[in-house]
N, C-alpha and C positions, 0 to 999 in steps of 0.2 A: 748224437755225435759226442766222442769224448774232448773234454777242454784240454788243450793242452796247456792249459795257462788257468790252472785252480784258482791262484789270486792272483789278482792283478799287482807288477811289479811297477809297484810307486815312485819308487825313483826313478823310473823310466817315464812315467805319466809327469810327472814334477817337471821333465827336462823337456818333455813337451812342448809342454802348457808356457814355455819362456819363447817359444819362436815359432814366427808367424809362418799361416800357408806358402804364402810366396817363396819364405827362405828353404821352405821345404821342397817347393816344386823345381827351385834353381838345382838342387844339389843332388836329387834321383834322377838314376838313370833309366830308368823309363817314367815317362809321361802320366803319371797316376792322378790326373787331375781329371773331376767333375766337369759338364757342361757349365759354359757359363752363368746359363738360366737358373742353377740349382740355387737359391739363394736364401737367406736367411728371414723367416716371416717374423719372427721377436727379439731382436740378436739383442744382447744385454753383454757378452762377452764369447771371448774364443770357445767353441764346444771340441773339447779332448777327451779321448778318450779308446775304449775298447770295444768293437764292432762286434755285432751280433746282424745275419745276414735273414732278407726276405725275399722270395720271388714272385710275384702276383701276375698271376694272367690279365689282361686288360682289364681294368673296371672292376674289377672285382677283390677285394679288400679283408676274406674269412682269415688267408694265414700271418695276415698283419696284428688280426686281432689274437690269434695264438701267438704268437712271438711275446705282444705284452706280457703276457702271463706266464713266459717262459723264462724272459731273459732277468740277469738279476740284477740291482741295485747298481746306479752308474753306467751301468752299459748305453753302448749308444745301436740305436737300430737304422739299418742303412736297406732301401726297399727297392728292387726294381719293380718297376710300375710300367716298365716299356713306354714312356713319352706317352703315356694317355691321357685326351686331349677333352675328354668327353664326359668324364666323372672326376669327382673328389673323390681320394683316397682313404683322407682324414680329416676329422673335425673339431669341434670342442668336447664332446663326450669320449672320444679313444684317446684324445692328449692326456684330459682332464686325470681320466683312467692311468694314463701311463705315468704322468706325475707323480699320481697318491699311491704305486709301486717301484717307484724308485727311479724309474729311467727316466736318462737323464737328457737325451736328445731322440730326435727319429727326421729320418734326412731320406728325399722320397725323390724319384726321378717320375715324376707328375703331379697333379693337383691338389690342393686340402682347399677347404672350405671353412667358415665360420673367423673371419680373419680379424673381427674386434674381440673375441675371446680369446683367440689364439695367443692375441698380441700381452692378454691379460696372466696368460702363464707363466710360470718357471722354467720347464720344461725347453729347452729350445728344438722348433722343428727349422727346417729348409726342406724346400720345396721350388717348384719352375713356376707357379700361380695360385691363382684362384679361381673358383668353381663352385656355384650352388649343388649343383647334380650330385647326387650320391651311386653307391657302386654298388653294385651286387656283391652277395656273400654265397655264394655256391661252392669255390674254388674250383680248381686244384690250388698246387703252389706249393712253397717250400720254403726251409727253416731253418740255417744253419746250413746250407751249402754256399760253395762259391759262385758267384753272382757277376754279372755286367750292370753297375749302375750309373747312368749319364755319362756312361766312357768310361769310365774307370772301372779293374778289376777289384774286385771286392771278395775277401774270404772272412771264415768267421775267425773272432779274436786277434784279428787287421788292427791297426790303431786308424784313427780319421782326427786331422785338425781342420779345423772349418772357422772361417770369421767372414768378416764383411767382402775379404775378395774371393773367397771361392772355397772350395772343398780338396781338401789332398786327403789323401789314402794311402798310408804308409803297411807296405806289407812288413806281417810279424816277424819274418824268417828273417828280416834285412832290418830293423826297428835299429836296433843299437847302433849298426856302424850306418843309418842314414841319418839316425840322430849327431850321432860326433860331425861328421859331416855339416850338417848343419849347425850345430855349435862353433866350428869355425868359420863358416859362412857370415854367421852373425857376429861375430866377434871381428870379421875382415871390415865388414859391414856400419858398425859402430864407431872403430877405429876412425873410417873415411870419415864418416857424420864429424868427428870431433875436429879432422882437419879441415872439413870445409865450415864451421862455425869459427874456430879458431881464424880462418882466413878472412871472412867475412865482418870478424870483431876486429879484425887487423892486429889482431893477435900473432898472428905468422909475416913475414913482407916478403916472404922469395916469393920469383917468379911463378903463373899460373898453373904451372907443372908440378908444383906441389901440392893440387888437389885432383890432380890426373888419376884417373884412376891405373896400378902398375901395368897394365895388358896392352895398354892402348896403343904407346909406340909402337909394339911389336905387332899388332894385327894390320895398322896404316902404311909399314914399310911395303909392303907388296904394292903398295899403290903411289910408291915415292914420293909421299908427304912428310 
């Protein structure tokens, strides 16, 4: 598949990396958020970055371990696994591996195993658990197509912000105006924070309506409070 995005545009990753999933999932309009369960097994900081896609048939884990060796430096690899509940995906030898080639996360909608080494990486994965049982390598599967992972559409060269509360999936064709987007979200966001510490320092003395947030009258009138 040809990249449409030769290098990654860093100033784009930079305005990322300033705002959390959450401000991200308020401000899309569709829903591109991860299953809950998808969760961080060594979180050390927010993982951003540029998607590269896998598709694995149950249990079985061959074109996870092609993608390693495909994708290039910083990318982040985001796997359907189809919710399998019955094998690990991934362990401390394909992370290890994925590390000492560059990538920079791998985020799997089912199990990894080996969970005190995992935790001992750079690398960061997310994943729904953990699992002794290993997975068969037979395949099929695939690599750089567009993908369903834990609810979310996933294509390749997607951006994905992920931290402690969850996984968003920001499509590339929409990246910049969902980023401004969320640049003002965060800035509305901030703003508030300072009013309601300011208030709290009694630093401000009006009335409790000055840490209202502005929508609020206007949603309560229907209900004449």
């Amino acid at each position: 598949m040809e990249n449409p995005h030769p290098h990654n545009p860093t100033h784009l990753l930079a305005r990322l990396k300033k705002i959390s999933s959450s401000v991200f999932a308020d401000v899309m309009a569709i829903n591109n958020v991860m299953d809950y369960r998808v969760k961080p097994v060594n979180y050390s900081e927010p993982l951003v970055g540029r998607v590269r896609t896998v598709s694995l048939p149950k249990g079985d884990n061959l074109f996870l371990h092609h993608a390693i060796y495909q994708v290039e430096p910083d990318d982040i690899i985001v796997v359907d696994g189809q919710d399998y509940k019955e094998a690990a995906y991934l362990g401390e030898l394909m992370a290890g591996a994925a590390e000492a080639l560059g990538v920079k996360g791998i985020v799997i909608d089912g199990f990894v195993r080996d969970k005190q080494e995992l935790g001992q990486l750079k690398i960061q994965i997310y994943a729904k658990g953990f699992l002794p049982s290993g997975p068969s390598k037979e395949g099929p599967g695939s690599f750089d197509t567009t993908i369903t992972c834990a609810g979310a559409m996933v294509a390749p060269f997607d951006y994905i912000v992920a931290d402690e509360d969850g996984v968003v999936i920001i499509p590339r064709e929409d990246a910049e105006e969902i980023v401004e987007k969320a640049e003002k979200k965060l800035a509305y966001e901030r703003n508030r924070l300072e009013m309601i510490s300011r208030y709290r320092n009694q630093q401000i003395t009006e009335e409790k309506s000055a840490i209202e947030p502005g929508w609020l009258r206007e949603k309560l009138e229907k209900y004449n409070l």
